[in-house]
C-alpha positions in Angstrom: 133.2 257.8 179.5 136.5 256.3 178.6 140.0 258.4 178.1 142.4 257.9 175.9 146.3 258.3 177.1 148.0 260.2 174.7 148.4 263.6 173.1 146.0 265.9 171.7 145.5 265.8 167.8 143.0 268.9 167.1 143.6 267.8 163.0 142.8 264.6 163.7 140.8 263.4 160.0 137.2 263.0 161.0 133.5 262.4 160.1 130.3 262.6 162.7 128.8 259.2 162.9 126.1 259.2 160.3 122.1 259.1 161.7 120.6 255.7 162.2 123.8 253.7 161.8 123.8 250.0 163.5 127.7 249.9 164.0 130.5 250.9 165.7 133.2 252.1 163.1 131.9 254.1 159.7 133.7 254.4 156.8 135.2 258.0 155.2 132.2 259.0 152.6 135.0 259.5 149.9 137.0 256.2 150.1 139.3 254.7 149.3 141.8 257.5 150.0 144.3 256.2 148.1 143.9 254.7 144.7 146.3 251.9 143.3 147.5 253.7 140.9 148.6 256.3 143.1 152.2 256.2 141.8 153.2 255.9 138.6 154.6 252.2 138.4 152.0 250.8 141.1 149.6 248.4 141.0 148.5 248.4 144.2 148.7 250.7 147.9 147.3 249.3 151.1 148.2 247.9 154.3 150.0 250.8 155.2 151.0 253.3 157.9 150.8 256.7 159.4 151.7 259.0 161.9 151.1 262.8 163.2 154.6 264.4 162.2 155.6 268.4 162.5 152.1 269.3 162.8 150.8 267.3 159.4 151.2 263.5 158.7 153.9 260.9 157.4 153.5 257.4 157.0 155.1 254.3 155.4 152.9 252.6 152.4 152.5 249.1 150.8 153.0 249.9 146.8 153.2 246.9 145.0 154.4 247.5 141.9 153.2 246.2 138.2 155.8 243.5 138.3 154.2 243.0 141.8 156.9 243.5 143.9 156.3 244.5 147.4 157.9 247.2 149.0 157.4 250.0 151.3 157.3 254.0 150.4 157.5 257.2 152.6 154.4 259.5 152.1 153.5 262.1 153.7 150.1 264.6 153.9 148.6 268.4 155.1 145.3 266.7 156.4 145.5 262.6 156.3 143.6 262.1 153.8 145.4 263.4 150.7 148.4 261.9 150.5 151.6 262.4 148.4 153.9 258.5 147.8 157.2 258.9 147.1 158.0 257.2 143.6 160.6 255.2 145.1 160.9 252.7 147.9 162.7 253.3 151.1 166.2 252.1 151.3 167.6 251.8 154.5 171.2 252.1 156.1 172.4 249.2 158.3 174.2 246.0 158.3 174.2 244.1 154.8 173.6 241.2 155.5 170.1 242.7 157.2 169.6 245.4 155.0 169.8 243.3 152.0 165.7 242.9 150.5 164.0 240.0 149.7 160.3 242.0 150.0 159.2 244.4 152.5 155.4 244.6 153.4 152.6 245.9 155.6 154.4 247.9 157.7 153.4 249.8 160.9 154.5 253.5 162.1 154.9 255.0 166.2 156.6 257.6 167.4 158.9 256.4 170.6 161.1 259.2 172.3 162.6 261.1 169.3 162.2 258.4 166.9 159.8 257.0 164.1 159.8 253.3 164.8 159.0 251.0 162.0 157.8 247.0 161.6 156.9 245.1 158.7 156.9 241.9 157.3 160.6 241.7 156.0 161.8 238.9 154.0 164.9 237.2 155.5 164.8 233.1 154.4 161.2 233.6 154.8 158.8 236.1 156.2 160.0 237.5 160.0 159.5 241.0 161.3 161.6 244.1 160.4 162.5 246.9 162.2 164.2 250.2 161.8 163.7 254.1 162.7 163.7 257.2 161.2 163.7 260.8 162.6 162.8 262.4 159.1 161.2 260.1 156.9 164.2 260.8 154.3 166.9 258.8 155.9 165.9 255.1 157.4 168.0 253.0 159.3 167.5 248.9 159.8 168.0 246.9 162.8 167.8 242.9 163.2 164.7 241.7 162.8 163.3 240.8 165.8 162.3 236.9 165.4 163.5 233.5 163.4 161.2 233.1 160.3 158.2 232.7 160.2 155.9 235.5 161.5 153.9 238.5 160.6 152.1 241.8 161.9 154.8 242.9 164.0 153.2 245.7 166.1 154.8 247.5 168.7 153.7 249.5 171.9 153.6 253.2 172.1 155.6 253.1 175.1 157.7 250.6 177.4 156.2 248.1 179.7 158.2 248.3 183.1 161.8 248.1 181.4 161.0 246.6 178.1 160.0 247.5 174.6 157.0 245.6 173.7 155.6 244.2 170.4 152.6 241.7 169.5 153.2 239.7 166.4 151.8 236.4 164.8 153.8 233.5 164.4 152.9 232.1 160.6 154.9 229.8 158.5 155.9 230.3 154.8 152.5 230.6 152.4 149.6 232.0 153.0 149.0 230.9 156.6 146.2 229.2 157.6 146.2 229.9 161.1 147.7 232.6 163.4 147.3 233.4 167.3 148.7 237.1 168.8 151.8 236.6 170.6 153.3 239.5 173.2 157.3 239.6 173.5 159.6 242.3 175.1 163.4 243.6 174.5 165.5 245.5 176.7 167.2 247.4 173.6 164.8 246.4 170.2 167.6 243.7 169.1 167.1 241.0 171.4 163.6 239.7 172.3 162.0 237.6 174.5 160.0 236.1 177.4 157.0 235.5 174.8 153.9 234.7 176.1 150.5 234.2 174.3 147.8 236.9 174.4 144.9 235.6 172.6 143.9 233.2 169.6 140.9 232.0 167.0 137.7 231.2 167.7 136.1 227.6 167.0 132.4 227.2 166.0 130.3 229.7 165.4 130.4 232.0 168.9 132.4 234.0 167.0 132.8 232.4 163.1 133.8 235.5 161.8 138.0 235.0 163.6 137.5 231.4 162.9 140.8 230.9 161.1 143.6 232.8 162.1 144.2 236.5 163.9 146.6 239.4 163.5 147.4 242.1 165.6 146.6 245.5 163.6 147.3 249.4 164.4 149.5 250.1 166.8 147.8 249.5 170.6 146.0 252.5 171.9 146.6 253.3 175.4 143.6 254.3 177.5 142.2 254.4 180.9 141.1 250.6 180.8 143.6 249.1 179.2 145.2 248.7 176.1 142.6 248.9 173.6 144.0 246.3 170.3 142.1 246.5 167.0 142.6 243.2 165.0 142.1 241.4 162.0 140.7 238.2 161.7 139.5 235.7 158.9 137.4 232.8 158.3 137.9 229.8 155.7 134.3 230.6 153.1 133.6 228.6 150.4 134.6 231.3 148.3 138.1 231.6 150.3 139.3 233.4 153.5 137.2 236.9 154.6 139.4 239.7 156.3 137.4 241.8 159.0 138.2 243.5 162.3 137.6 243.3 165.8 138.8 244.9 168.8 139.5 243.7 172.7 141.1 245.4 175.4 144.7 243.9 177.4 146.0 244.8 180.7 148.1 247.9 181.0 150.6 246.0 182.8 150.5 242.8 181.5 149.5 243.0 178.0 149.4 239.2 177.6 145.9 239.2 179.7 143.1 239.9 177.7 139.9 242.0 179.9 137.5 242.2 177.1 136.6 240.8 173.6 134.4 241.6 170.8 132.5 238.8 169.9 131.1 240.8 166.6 133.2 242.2 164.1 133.5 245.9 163.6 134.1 246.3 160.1 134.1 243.5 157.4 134.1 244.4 153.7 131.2 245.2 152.4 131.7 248.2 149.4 132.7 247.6 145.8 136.5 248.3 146.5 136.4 246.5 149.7 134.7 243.2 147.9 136.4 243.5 145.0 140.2 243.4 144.2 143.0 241.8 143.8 142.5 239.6 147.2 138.6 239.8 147.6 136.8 240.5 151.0 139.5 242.4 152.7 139.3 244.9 155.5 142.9 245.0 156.5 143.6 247.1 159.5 147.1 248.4 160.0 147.2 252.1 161.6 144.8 254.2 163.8 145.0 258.1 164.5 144.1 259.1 167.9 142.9 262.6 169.6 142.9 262.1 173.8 140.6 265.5 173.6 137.9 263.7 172.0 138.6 260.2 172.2 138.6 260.1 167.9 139.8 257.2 166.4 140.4 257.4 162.6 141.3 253.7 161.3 143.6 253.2 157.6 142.7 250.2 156.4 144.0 247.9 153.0 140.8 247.0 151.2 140.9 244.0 148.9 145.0 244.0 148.7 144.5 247.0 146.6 143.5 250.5 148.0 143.3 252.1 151.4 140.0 253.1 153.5 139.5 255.3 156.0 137.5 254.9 158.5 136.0 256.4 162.0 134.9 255.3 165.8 136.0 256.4 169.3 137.5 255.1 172.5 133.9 254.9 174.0 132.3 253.4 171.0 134.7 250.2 170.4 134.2 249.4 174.9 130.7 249.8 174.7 130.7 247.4 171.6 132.5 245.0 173.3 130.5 244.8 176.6 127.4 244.8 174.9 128.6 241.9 172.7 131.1 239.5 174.5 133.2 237.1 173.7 
C-alpha cells in the first residue's frame, strides 16, 4: 500500500471501480461534467482547474468563447461535479505591461501557504507561462511570467523543494508544437527562475507509440510516499492527426528532475463520443487531480476533444501498480 502526503478530503467526488474493468483510471458514469455551452457566450470549457476551498470547491476554467477567444473564468461548486462559471473572465491586478492580455489558457490551481496559486498559458509575444494568486477567487493578482516565450503547461509543486518553488513546464515554440519534453525549474520568490534541468521526454518507436510526439506535464504533482507521482499528457502524429492520452510516472521527492518509474501504457485515451468527437478530436487533456490521503482517491478533470470536461477516477495504489506491471 502506497500513502498519499496530503490532507484529508472526506468529499472528495468519487465512483467505486466498476466490476471486470481492464484499466487503471474509469471515467464519471455521467460525463462530461461540464458542457460547452455552460455559459451563456461559450463555445467551449475544458482544460481547466480545481481546488478544495472553505470546505466545497473553486477552480479556474478554459471558456472559449463564440468568437473563440480564450480566456480563463472563476467557478466554483458544493460537490465537484456541478459547477457554477462565472459569465466573465478573470481580470487580474498587477503591472500593465504584464497584466495586459493577449489570451489566457489551460490553466492550473494549488493552494501554497495562504494562497491560491495560478499557471496558464499566457500570451506575452508568444505563448510563456502566467502566474498569479488569489486568496478568494474574486480578486486575482498577476506576477511575471515565469519564462521567455515559448512554453506551455506550467505546473507547479504543492510545496517547496529545499528553498525553492518548483514548477515543470514544456518548452514549445509558436504553433501548434510538434514536439515537447517536461522541464523542472525552481525560484527563490515565484519571479525569478532557474537552474532548469530536464526530467523526462518522448518516446521513439513503438515501446511506447502512444507519447511518440511530444509530452506535457498535467495536474498539479501528487506527493506521496514514493515520490512524486506526475500524471501527463502525451500525443502521437496518426494519419488522422495527433491523439491526446495520459500516462503517469513517478519523480524523486528531492530531486524531481529524476524519474523512478514510467508507465509504458497509457491510462486514459479517448475513447467516448465527446472524447472522439469535438472541436479538436481524440483528446484526453489532463489538467487537475483531487486527492483524499485517507483513501488514497484520485479524482482526475480532464478537457475532452477541446470542448467539454470529464471526470474521471483511480488511486495512489492503482496508477504504481500500473506502472510496475507495465514499464517503461
Amino acid at each position: 500500500m502506497s500513502k498519499i502526503i496530503g490532507e484529508s478530503l472526506k468529499n472528495i467526488p468519487w465512483q467505486d471501480k466498476p466490476a471486470g474493468l481492464n484499466a487503471p483510471v474509469w471515467r464519471y458514469s455521467a460525463n462530461p461534467i461540464i458542457e460547452r455551452n455552460a455559459i451563456p457566450n461559450s463555445n467551449s470549457v475544458f482544460n481547466s482547474a480545481v481546488v478544495p476551498f472553505e470546505g466545497k470547491f473553486a477552480g479556474v476554467f478554459r471558456c472559449d468563447s463564440r468568437s473563440v477567444s480564450m480566456d480563463i473564468f472563476a467557478g466554483f461548486s458544493d460537490d465537484g461535479v456541478n459547477w457554477t462559471i462565472n459569465h466573465e473572465p478573470i481580470v487580474f491586478e498587477g503591472d500593465p505591461e504584464i497584466t495586459k492580455r493577449e489570451y489566457r489558457y489551460d490553466p492550473r490551481v494549488i493552494k501554497i501557504g495562504k494562497r491560491y496559486y495560478i499557471t496558464w498559458c499566457n500570451g506575452y509575444h508568444g505563448p510563456t507561462i502566467g502566474v498569479g494568486y488569489t486568496t478568494d477567487f474574486k480578486t486575482f493578482h498577476q506576477l511575471e511570467n515565469a519564462f521567455l516565450p515559448y512554453n506551455r503547461n506550467g505546473v507547479l509543486f504543492p510545496r517547496k523543494i529545499g528553498d525553492y518553488y518548483a514548477m515543470v513546464s514544456r518548452p514549445s515554440d509558436t504553433g501548434h508544437t510538434p514536439f515537447g519534453d517536461i522541464f523542472y525549474s525552481v525560484s527563490p520568490d515565484l519571479t525569478f527562475w532557474g537552474k532548469h534541468r530536464y526530467v523526462m521526454g518522448t518516446v521513439n518507436g513503438d515501446e511506447s507509440a502512444w507519447q511518440s510526439k511530444k509530452i506535457g506535464p498535467g495536474p498539479v504533482p501528487i506527493e506521496t510516499d514514493k515520490g512524486w507521482l506526475l500524471i501527463y499528457h502525451g500525443v502521437i502524429n496518426t494519419c488522422n492527426g495527433f491523439v491526446y492520452r495520459m500516462g503517469c510516472a513517478l519523480l524523486d521527492l528531492d530531486e524531481p528532475w529524476k524519474v523512478i518509474s514510467r508507465s509504458r501504457n497509457y491510462i486514459l485515451g479517448p475513447e467516448t463520443m465527446y472524447e472522439c468527437v469535438g472541436d479538436v478530436p481524440n483528446v484526453t487533456f489532463p489538467c487537475a487531480a483531487l486527492t483524499d490521503a485517507d483513501t488514497g482517491r484520485i479524482a482526475i478533470y480532464y478537457g475532452c476533444a477541446d470542448t467539454v470536461t470529464g471526470l474521471a477516477f483511480t488511486t495512489v495504489d492503482e496508477l504504481l501498480n500500473y506502472m510496475e506491471e507495465y514499464p517503461l
